[in-house]
N, C-alpha and C positions, 0 to 999 in steps of 0.2 A: 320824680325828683323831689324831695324833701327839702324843705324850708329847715332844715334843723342838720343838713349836710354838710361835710366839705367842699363840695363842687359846688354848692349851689352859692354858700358865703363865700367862697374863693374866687369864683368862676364865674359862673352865669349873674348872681348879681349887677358885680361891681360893674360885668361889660354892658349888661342891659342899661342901666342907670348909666354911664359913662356914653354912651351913645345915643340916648332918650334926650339929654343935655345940651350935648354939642352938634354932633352928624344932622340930626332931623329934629333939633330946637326950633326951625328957623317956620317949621308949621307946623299948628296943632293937627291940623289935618291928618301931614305925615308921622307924626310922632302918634296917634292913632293908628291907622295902618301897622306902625312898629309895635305897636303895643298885643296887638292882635294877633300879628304871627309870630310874635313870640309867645304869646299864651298858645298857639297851638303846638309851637315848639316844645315849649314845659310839659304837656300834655304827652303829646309823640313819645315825648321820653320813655314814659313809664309805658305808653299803651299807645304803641302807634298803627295798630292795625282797628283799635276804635275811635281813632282820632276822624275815622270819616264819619262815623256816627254822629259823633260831634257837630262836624260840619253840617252834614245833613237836617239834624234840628236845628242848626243856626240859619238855613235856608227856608225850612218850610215853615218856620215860627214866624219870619220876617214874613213869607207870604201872608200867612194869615191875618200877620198885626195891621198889613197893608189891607187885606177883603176887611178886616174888623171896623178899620177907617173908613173905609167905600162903604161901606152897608149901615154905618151910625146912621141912620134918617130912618132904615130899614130894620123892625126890632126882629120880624121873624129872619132875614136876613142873616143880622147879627148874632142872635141865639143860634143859630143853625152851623153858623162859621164857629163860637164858642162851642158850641159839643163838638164837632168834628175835630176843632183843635183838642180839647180834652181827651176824646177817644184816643187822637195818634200820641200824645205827649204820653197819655197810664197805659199804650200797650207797651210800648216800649220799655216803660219801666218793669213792664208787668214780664215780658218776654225774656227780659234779661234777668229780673232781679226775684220775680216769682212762680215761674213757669216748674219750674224743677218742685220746689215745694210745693206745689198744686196737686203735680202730678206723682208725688210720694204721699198726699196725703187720701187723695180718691184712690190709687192702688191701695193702700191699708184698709179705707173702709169697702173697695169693689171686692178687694182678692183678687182683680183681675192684675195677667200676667203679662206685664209688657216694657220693653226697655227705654230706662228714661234719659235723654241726650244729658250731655257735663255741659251745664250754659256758662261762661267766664263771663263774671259780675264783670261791666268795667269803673274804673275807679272814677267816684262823684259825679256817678250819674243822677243820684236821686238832688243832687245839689242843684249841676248845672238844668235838670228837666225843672225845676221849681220855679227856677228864676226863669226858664222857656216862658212857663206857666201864668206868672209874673206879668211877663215882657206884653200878655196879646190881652190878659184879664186889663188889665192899668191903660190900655189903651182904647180897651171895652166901654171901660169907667167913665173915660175923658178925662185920669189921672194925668195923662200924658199923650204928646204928640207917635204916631208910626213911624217908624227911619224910614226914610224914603232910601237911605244907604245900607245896606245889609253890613258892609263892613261896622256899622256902628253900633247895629243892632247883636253883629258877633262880637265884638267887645264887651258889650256889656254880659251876654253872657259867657263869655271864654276868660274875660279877665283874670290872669294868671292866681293873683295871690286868693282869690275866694273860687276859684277854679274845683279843687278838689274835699274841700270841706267848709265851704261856705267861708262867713259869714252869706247868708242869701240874700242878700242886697235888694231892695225892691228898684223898680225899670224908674217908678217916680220919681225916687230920690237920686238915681242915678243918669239918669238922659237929660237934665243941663249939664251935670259937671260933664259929658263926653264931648259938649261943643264948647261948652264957656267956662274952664277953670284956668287958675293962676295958682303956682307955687310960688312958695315965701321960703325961706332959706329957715323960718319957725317953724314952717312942714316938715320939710326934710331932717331936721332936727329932732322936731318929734316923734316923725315916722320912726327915725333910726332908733330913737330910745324906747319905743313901744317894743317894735321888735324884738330887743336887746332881752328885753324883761321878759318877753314870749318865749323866747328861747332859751333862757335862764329857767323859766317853770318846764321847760318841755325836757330840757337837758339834765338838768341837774336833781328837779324833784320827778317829776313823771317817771322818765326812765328808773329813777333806784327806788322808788317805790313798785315801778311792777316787778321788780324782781321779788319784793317778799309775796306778792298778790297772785303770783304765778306761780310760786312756790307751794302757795298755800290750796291752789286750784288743785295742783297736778295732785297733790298728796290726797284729793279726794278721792273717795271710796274704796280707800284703804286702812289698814288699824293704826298709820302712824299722824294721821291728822287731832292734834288735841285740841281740845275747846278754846286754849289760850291762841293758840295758832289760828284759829278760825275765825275768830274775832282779830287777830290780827289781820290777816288776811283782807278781812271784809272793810278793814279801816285804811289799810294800803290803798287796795282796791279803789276804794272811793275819794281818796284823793288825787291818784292816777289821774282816773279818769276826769277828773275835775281840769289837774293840771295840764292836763294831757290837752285838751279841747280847747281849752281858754288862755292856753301859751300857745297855743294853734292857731287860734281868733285872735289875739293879738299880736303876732307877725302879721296874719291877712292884712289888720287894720294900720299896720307902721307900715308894710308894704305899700299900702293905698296912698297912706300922705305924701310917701317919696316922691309918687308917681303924679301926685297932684288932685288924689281922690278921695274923701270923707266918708268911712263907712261906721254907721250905727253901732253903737255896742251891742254887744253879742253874750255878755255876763256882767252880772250884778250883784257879787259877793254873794252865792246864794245858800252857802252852810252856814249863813247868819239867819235864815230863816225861819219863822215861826209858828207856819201852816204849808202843807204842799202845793196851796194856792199860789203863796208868796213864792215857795221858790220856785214853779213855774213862771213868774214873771222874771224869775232873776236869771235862770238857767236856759243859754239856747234861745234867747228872745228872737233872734230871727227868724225861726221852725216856730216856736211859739204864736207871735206873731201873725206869721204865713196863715198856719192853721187858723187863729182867728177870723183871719180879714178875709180867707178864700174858703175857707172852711162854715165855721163855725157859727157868721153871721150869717151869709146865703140861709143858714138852716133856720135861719132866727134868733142866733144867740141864747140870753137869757132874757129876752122880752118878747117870752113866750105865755098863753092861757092856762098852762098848768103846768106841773112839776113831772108830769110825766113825759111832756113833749122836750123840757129842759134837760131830764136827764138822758134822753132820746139823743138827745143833741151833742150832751158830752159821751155820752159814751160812743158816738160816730166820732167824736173828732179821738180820744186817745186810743180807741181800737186803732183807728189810722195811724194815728203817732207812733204805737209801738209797733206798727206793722211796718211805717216807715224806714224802721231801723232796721229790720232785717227780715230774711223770709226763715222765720224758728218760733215756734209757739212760747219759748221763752220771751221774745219780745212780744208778742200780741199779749200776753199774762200781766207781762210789765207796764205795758200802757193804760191794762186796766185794772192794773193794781192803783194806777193815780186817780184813774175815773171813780173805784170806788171811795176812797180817801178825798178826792174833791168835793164827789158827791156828798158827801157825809156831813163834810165839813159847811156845805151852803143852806143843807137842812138843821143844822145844830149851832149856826153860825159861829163855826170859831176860826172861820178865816177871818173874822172881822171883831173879835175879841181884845179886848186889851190887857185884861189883868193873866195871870199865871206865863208870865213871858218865858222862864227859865222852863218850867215842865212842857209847855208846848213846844219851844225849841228841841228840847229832848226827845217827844214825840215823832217830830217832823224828821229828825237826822237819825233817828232807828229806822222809820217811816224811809228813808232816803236809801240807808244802808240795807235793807234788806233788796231793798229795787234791786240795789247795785251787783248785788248777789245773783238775784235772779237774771237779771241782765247779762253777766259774763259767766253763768252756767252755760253748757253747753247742751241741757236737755233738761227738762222740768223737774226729772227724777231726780239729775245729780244737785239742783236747787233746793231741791226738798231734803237732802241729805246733808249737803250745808248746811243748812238753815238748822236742821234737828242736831248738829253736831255745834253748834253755836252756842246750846243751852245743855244740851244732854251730854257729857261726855263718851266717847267711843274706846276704844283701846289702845288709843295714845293717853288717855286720863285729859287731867285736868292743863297741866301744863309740863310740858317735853322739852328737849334739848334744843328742836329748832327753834320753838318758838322765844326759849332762851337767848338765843345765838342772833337771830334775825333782831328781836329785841334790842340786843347791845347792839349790834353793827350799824343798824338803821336809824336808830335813835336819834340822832339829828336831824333825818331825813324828812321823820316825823315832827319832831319841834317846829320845826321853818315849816313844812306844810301844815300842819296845824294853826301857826300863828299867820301865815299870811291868808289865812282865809278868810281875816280879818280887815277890814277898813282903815287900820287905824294907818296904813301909807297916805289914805285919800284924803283923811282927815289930817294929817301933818302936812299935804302940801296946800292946805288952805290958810294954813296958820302964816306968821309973822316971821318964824323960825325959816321956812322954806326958802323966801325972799334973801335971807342971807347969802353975800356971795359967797362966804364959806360954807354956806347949805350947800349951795349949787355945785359950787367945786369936790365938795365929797358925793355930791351923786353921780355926775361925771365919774370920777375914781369907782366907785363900789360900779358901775358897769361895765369899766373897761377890767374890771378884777371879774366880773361872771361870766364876762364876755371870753376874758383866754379860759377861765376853770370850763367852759364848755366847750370852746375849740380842744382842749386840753380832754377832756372826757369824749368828744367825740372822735378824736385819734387813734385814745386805744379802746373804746368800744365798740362793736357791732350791732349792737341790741338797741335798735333807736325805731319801736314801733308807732304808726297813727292809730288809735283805735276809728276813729270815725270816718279814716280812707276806706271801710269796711259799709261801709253806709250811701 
């Protein structure tokens, strides 16, 4: 079920919240429990024959978190319960989500002849196994206490709204609010206007921007892709996908506050960026993040004895990152297409540069949009033919009828995603101006006006893809 549907804003919301409220107000306890088999409900929907999967990691994580607690006095103990949790958490991913590519890529280099099973990815699993992951490491730590209640330990990881494409919430930040929160009627308020906006970039700009970025895919490796188009393409593309994720994360996080729960930002304006360092802090902080804290530092970080153990270290964690995202050698390419650009950038220090703001910004957003290319190719080859069709003209020439056409139609599409990838909302609601009640009351009005133009688009559309339900 989609956050950006009719049944879901018609239907399943309002009743969940209408009985969160009233029916099972009367205990936090119960209104947990409520909370949790309806996140398995949400789930069933879409995929209810690995909804047991689900359950099953939400059974054996809680054992674990619970030996992780018994054994804290005991370190071989505890390290021994930590790898065996790890082993079961990455086969699982590894069975579902790599198994096939594994086994298509030692048949290429054996030659050997053998038939490889169709494994059905199920949707958010590398989500919810992270936050598994989360749930027994934070408790390793002494970040946090064990549930002694599994039910609470499968809430935190089932939690409907970051269920199938995160935000990945960490267990620490989240295991007070599941015993001790209070909503304010300023929550619910908020939550509803986060959302409003989440689904305003998901609806209105995401969706009509993949249409020219799909457009522009399919027409490869053929003679009517022109260079104008390509670049069109690749600039749609990249704010899709921008939009796409981050009207994504902000439903999760207005979903959270309805519900009474505070989840971290998930994006920081990050096509204001100035190095690719930067906009890994702004972009996907909670995968970012993750990697660090479970990743990155165990390795040593960057308070390491030489630059080669340092680079050792990033290039383990963005091989991972771009493997994360998919089992396709286009995403492993893309992960260390940032390793080399990071890398580069700590040896020539211009993530930490101040002057030439405008050229490195430029830098960074060709630096971004090439990713983005290689990221939603479908094969390294057809990336590489992009990418040469970006600069070299093909035999559509320089510029074509579609890219004409797509041009005019779109054009606004691209204005507003272009300009709101800017700050300058965050920075008007700090001002003086905001505080006006006629500020407030025209913000009011311009979301109840995005609110129907997307009820209103998602009526007669069908085309309402997640890229990151793919992940």
């Amino acid at each position: 079920m989609l956050f950006s549907s009719i049944i879901f804003i018609s239907c399943f919301l309002p009743i969940v919240l209408f009985l969160y409220y009233t029916i099972f107000s009367f205990s936090l306890r119960v209104q947990n429990i409520f909370l949790l088999v309806i996140s398995l409900g949400f789930y069933a929907w879409g995929e209810p024959k690995f909804v047991f999967v689900l359950i099953i990691s939400i059974l054996v994580n809680w054992i674990f978190g619970l030996a992780v607690s018994k054994f804290r006095m005991d370190k071989l103990k505890s390290k021994i319960t930590i790898i065996l949790m790890l082993i079961y958490n990455l086969s699982i991913i590894f069975v579902f989500k790599y198994l096939m590519f594994t086994m298509e890529n030692v048949q290429y280099v054996t030659g050997l002849d053998y038939k490889i099973p169709k494994i059905v990815l199920p949707i958010g699993i590398s989500f919810f196994t992270f936050k598994a992951i989360s749930y027994v490491v934070d408790i390793y730590r002494e970040k946090a206490e064990a549930q002694k209640n599994p039910l609470n330990a499968g809430l935190y990881i089932t939690f409907f709204p970051q269920l199938l494409a995160g935000p990945i919430a960490r267990y620490e930040s989240f295991a007070d609010q599941i015993q001790n929160r209070k909503v304010s009627f300023d929550d619910i308020s908020a939550g509803v206007c986060r959302f409003l906006i989440g689904l305003s970039k998901k609806v209105l700009l995401a969706n009509n921007l993949a249409l020219v970025a799909d457009k522009a895919f399919k027409l490869l490796g053929t003679d009517d892709l022109s260079l104008a188009m390509a670049w069109l393409g690749a600039l749609c593309y990249t704010l899709q996908i921008y939009y796409d994720f981050s009207g994504y994360s902000d439903m999760a996080i207005g979903l959270g506050k309805m519900f009474g729960f505070h989840t971290e930002e998930n994006f920081n304006y990050p096509y204001i960026s100035k190095s690719t360092t930067e906009f890994w802090r702004r972009w996907h902080i909670s995968l970012g993040s993750w990697f660090r804290d479970y990743v990155y530092i165990p390795l040593g970080g960057n308070r390491v004895g030489g630059k080669k153990r340092l680079f050792f270290n990033l290039f383990v964690v963005w091989a991972l990152t771009g493997l994360w995202h998919g089992a396709n050698w286009t995403f492993i390419c893309w992960g260390l297409l940032y390793f080399v650009s990071i890398s580069l950038e700590k040896v020539t220090g211009l993530d930490k540069m101040q002057s030439h703001v405008m050229l490195r910004h430029i830098y960074t957003m060709l630096l971004v949009m090439f990713g983005w290319v290689l990221f939603r190719a479908e094969n390294i080859t057809d990336a590489l033919i992009y990418l040469k069709t970006m600069f070299i003209p093909g035999g559509a020439g320089l510029v074509d009828a579609d890219a004409m056409v797509c041009s005019k139609e779109y054009l606004g599409y691209l204005f507003f995603g272009i300009l709101f990838t800017r700050p300058f909302a965050k920075k008007l609601a700090k001002t003086k101006l905001a505080k006006l009640k006629l500020s407030q009351a025209f913000y009011v009005i311009t979301l109840m006006v995005l609110f129907l133009a997307c009820i209103s688009y998602m009526l007669k559309s069908a085309y309402n893809p997640f890229i990151y339900f793919n992940f």
